[in-house]
C-alpha positions in Angstrom: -15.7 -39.4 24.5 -12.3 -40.6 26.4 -10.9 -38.0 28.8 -7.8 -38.3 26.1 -10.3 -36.9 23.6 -12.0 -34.5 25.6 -8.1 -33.0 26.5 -7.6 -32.8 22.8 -11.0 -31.2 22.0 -10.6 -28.6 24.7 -6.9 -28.0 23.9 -8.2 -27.4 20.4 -10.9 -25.4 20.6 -9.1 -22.9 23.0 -6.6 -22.2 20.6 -9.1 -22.1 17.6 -11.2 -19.7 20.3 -7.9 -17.4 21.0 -6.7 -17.3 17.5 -9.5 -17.7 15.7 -7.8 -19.8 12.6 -10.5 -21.3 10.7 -10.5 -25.1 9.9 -10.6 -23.9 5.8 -7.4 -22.6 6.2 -5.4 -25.1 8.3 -7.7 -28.0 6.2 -6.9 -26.0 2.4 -4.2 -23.8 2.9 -1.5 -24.5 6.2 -1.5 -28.2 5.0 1.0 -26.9 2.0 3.1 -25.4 4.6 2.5 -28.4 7.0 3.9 -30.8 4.1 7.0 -29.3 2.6 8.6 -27.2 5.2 11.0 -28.1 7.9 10.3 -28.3 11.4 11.7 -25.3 12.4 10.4 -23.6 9.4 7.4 -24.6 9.9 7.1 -23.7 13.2 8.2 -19.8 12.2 5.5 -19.6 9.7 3.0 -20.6 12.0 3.8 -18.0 14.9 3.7 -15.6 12.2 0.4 -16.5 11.4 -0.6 -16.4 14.7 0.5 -13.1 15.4 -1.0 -11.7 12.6 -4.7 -13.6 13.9 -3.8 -11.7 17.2 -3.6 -8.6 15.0 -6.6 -8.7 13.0 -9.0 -11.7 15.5 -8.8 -13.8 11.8 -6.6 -16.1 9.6 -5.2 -14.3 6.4 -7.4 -16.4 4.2 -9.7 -12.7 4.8 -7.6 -9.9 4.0 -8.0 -6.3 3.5 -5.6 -3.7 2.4 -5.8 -1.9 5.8 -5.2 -5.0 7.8 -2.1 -5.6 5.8 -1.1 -2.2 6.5 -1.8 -2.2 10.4 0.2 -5.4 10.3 3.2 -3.7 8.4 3.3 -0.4 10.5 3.3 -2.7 14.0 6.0 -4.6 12.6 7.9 -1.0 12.6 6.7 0.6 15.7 8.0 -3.1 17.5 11.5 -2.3 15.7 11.9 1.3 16.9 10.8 0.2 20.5 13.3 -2.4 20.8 10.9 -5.6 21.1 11.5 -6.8 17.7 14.6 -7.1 15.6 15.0 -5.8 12.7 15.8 -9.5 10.9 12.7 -10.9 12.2 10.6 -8.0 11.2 11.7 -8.9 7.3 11.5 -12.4 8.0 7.8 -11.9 9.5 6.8 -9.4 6.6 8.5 -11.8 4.2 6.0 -14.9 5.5 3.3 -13.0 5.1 4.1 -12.3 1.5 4.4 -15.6 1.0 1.7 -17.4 2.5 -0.8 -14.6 0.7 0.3 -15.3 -2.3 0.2 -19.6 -2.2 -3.4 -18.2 -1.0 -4.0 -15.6 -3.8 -3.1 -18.6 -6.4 -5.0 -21.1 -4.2 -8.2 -19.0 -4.6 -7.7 -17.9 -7.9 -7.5 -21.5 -9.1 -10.6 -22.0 -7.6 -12.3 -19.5 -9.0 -12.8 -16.4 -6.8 -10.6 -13.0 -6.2 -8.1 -12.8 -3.7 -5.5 -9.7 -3.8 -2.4 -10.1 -1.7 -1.8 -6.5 0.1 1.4 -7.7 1.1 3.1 -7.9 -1.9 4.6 -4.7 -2.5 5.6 -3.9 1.2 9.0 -4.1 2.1 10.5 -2.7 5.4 13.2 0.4 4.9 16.6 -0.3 5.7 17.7 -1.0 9.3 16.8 2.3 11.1 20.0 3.8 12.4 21.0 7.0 13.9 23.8 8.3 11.1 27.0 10.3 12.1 28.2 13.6 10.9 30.5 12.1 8.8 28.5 9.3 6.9 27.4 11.2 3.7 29.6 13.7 1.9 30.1 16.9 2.3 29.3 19.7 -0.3 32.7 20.1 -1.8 32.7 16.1 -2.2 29.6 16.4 -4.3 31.0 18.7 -6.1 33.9 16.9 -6.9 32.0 13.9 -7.8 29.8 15.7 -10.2 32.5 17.3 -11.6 34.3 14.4 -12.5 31.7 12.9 -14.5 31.5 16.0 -16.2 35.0 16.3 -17.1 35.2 12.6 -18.1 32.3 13.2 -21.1 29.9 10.7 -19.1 26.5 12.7 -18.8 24.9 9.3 -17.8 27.1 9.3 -14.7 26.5 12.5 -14.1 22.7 11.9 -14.7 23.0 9.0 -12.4 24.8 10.8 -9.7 22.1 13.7 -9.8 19.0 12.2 -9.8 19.9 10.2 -6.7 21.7 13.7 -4.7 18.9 16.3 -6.3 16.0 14.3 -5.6 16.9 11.6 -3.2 15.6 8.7 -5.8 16.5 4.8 -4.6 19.5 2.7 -7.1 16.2 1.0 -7.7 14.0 3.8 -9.2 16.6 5.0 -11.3 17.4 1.7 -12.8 13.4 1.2 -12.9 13.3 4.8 -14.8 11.3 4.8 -18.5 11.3 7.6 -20.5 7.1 6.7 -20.3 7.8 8.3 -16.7 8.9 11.4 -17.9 6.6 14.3 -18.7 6.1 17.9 -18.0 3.5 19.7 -15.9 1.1 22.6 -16.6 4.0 24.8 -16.1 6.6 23.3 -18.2 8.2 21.7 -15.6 9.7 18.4 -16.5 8.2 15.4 -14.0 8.1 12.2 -12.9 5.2 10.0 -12.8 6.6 7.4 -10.0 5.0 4.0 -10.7 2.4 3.4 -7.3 4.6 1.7 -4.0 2.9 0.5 -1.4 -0.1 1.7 -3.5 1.2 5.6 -2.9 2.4 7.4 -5.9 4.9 10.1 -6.3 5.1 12.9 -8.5 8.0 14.8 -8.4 9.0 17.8 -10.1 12.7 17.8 -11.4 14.9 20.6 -9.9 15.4 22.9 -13.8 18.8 22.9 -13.7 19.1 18.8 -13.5 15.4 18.9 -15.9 17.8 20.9 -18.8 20.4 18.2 -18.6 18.0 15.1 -18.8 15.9 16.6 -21.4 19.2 17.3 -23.6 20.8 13.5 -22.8 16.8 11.6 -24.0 16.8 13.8 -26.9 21.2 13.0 -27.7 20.4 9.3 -27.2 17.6 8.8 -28.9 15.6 7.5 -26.4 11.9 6.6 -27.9 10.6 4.4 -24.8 11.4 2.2 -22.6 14.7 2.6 -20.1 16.1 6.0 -19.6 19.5 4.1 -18.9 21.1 1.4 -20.1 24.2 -1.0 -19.9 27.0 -1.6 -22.5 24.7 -4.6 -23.7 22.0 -1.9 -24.3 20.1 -3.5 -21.6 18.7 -2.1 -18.9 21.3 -0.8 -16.2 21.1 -3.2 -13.0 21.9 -2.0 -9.4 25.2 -3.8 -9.4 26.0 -1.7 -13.0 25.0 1.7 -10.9 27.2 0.8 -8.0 30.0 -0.1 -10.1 29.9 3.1 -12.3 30.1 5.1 -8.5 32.9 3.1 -7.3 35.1 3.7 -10.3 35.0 7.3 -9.2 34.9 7.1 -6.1 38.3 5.0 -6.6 40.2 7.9 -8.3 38.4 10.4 -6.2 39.5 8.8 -3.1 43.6 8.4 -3.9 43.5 12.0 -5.1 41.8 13.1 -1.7 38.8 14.6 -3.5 36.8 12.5 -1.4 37.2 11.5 2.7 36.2 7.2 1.5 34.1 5.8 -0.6 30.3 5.7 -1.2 27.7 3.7 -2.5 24.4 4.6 -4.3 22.5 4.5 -0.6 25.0 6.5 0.9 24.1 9.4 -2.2 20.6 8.9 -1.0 21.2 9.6 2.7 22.8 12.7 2.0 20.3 14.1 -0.3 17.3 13.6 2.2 20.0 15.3 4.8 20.4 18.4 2.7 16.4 18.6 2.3 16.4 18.4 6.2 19.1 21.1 6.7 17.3 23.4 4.6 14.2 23.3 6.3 11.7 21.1 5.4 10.0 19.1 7.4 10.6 15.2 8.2 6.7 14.7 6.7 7.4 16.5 3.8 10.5 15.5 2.8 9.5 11.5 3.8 6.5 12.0 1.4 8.7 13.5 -1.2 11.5 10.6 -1.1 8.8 7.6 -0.5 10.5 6.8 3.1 8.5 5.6 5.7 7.6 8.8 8.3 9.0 7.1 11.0 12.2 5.9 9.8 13.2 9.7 9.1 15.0 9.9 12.8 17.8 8.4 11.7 19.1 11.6 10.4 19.2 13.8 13.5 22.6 13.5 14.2 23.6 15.1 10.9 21.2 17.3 11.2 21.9 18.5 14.6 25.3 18.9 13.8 25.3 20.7 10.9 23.2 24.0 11.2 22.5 25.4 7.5 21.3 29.4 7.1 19.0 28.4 4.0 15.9 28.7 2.9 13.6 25.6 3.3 14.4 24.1 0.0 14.1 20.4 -1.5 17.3 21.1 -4.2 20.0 23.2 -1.9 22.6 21.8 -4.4 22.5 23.7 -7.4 23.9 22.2 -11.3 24.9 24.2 -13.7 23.7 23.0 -17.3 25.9 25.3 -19.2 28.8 23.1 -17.8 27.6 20.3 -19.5 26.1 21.7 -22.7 29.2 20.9 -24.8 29.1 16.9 -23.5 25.4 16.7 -24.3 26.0 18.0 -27.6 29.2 15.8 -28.3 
């Protein structure tokens, strides 16, 4: 053997020994990679790789559900201690995803089980610390609720509540079927949240908001399928959602009902707020809204500066369905 050789041998077995990536997955799987991305690209994906190996002492060609889920909460813990960005954490989580599932159809193709524990991750929104003034106040809800109600539009108002009462995503309630609805041993109307991250949710609706929704299925008919829908009588998108808030927010605004506008998200941040401020705990309250435990510090600020005298309570905002019996009925 040449000492040229015997450099490359060495060279190669060292990082083979330190990474331990397995000649069946750079010979059946990286070569895909290898061949049809860029340089650069390339070059991403395979630090990616490695830094999972370093993780888990193996290639992703073995993967378990708790590996996948050690590698998703360092990804996190590396973003809240400022050694990882928040960009490159998606972009590392978002490699992962896809080089699991070229090897979940790789494998499958072939003839054995592979599962892909990556593929319903996704990382919460950047973590910030948010001020006082980034989610509306109590009279500003209010005001927004109310003007749904006075304009006869209880799937607005539906819309609006679901995401302030009970702190749902623009995503869940576009992704809401009336297969999801159903009541408890009590009575109490529910949700059955669809499994995210392989965790699901189920999640009592406050009664005032449960009257309403119950009266709106039963007014529009709804058999199955999505709760809402657009004026295509398809099912509403997140852009539909957004646009329905900001031509509210628009007249809310110029008539100084409202301080500026706000989006879907912004709804959300104030409802997991409000839980906060009347008590209950970041654990319960991340477990109840599907956020990730320790994303929940971005709401000390608010929290700190607005001391509440209530009762821990999950609904501190209370409807009144009487208000809206007449539009229901309409």
């Amino acid at each position: 053997m040449s000492s040229c050789m015997t450099k490359l041998y060495y060279t190669t077995a060292f990082e083979k020994g330190k990474h331990m990536i397995s000649a069946k997955f750079e010979d059946e799987i990286w070569i895909y990679f290898q061949t049809n991305l860029r340089p650069r690209t390339r070059k991403e994906y395979w630090n990616v790789i490695k830094s999972f190996d370093k993780l888990t002492g193996h290639d992703p060609l073995k993967l378990t559900r708790k590996e996948a889920t050690n590698y998703y909460n360092s990804l996190i813990e590396k973003v809240n201690s400022g050694r990882l960005s928040y960009n490159t954490a998606v972009m590392r989580l978002s490699v992962m995803k896809s080089v699991c599932t070229f090897i979940e159809t790789y494998t499958v193709n072939h003839g054995k089980r592979y599962v892909n524990h990556f593929e319903s991750m996704s990382l919460p929104e950047q973590d910030k610390i948010l001020p006082k003034d980034a989610i509306p106040d109590t009279k500003e809800i209010d005001n927004l609720l109310s003007a749904a109600l006075d304009a006869n539009d209880n799937k607005a108002f539906l819309i609006f509540s679901l995401v302030i009462k009970m702190g749902l995503t623009n995503q869940e309630i576009c992704n809401l079927n009336k297969e999801y609805i159903c009541r408890n041993q009590t009575g109490h109307l529910c949700i059955n949240m669809p499994p995210k991250n392989h965790i699901s949710r189920f999640l009592i609706i406050p009664d005032d908001l449960g009257t309403i929704l119950d009266k709106y299925i039963v007014a529009e008919n709804i058999q199955s399928g999505a709760l809402f829908t657009n004026i295509r009588k398809n099912r509403i998108k997140m852009r539909d959602t957004e646009r329905l808030l900001a031509s509210y927010t628009d007249k809310l605004v110029k008539a100084k009902k409202l301080r500026k506008h706000y989006t879907m998200q912004t709804l959300r941040h104030a409802a997991i707020s409000y839980m906060l401020m009347g008590g209950a705990s970041k654990d319960e309250v991340a477990s109840y809204t599907g956020v990730t435990g320790k994303w929940m510090n971005r709401y000390d600020k608010i929290i700190a500066d607005n001391v509440i005298n209530v009762a821990a309570n999950y609904n501190v905002i209370n409807i009144n369905p009487s208000k809206i019996d007449k539009n229901v009925s309409d």
